[in-house]
N, C-alpha and C positions, 0 to 999 in steps of 0.2 A: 537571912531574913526571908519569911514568908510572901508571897506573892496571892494573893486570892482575888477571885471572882466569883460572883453568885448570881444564878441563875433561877429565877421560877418563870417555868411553862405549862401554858394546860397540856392537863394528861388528854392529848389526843394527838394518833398517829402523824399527822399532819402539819405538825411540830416538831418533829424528830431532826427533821434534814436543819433547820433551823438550830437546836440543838448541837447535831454532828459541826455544823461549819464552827460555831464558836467555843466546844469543845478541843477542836482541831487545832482552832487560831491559838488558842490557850495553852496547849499543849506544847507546839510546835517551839514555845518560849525556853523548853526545855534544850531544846538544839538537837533533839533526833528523831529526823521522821519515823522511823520505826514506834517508836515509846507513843510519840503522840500519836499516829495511826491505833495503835493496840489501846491506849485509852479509850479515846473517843470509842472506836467499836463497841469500848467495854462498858463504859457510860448508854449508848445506844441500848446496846441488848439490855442490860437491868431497867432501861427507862420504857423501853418497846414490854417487856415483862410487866411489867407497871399499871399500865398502860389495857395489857389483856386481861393481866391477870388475878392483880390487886382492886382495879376499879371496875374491869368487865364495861360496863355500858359508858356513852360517853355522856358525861354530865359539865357544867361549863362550870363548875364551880371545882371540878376536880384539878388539883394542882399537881404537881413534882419541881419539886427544890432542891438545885443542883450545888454545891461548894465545890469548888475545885482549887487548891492549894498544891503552889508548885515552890520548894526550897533546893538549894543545892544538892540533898540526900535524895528526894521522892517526890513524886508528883501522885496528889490524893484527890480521890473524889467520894462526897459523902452527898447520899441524895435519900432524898424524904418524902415520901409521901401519906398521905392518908387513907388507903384502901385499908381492904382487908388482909387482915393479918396474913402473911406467910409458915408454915411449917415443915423445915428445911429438913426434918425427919421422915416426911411423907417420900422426899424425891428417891427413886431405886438408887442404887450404886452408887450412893454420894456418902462420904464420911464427914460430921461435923464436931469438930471438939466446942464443948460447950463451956461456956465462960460465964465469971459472977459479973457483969453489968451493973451499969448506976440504978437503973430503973426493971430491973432484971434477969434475963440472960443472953447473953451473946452467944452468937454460934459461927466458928472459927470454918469455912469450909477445907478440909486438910485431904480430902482424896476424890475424886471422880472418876467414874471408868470411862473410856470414850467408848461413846454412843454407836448402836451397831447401824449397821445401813439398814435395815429394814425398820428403823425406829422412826416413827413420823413428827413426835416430837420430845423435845428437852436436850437440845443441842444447845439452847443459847448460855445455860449453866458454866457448862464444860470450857464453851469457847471464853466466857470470864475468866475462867478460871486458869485457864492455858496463858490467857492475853496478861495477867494482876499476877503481882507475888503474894497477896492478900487480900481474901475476899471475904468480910465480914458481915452476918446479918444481926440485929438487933431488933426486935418487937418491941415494941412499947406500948402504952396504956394506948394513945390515940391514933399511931402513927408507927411508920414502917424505918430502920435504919438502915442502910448500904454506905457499908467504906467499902471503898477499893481504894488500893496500895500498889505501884509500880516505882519499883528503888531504880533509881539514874543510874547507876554504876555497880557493875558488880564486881565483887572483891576475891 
């Protein structure tokens, strides 16, 4: 049986720690600190991303809508917001397999290189992507989709 909670917080930074703590609490239901630590982060960064880069200025009508669903197999988060669109072909050294979607396409992220030290930004990708077994984008008509995917056990 699924377990879920839903979260909407205004997209501004000063919501985040707010965020991380009931991310954390949520996770932790899972029974491994490590799992629920690498969530939350991974939750944070796509929200913190959000946050700069989808909405840019702070507006009090800007939202992000967090679901987080934890079952015995995986603990998911699928978070939404309404900025502007992302395009996951623009980032360097990211590979994405592209998928037929309900409303679209989906873009499966399948490879990243890690970021060299003299790069000042696009660390927070990578560190998702390290943190999830699954890190999925989706665009939509009005609005932005993120799953992320961390399987409980591995086989």
């Amino acid at each position: 049986m699924d377990t879920i909670i839903k979260l909407d917080i205004p997209a501004d930074a000063k919501y985040l720690s707010v965020l991380g703590a009931a991310v954390s609490a949520f996770a932790e239901l899972a029974g491994d600190s490590t799992i629920a630590y690498a969530v939350q982060l991974a939750v944070h960064e796509i929200c913190a991303n959000i946050i700069d880069h989808a909405y840019g200025a702070y507006n009090p009508d800007n939202r992000i809508d967090i679901r987080l669903t934890l079952n015995e197999a995986q603990l998911a988060a699928k978070i939404v917001d309404n900025g502007r669109v992302f395009n996951p072909q623009t980032l360097l050294e990211t590979t994405w397999e592209m998928q037929a979607a309900e409303n679209g396409s989906s873009y499966r992220l399948t490879h990243i290189n890690e970021p060299r030290l003299e790069q000042e930004r696009g660390r927070g990708i990578y560190l998702v992507y390290q943190l999830m077994d699954s890190v999925i984008y989706t665009p939509q008509n009005d609005r932005n989709l993120w799953q992320l995917t961390r399987n409980l056990f591995v086989e």
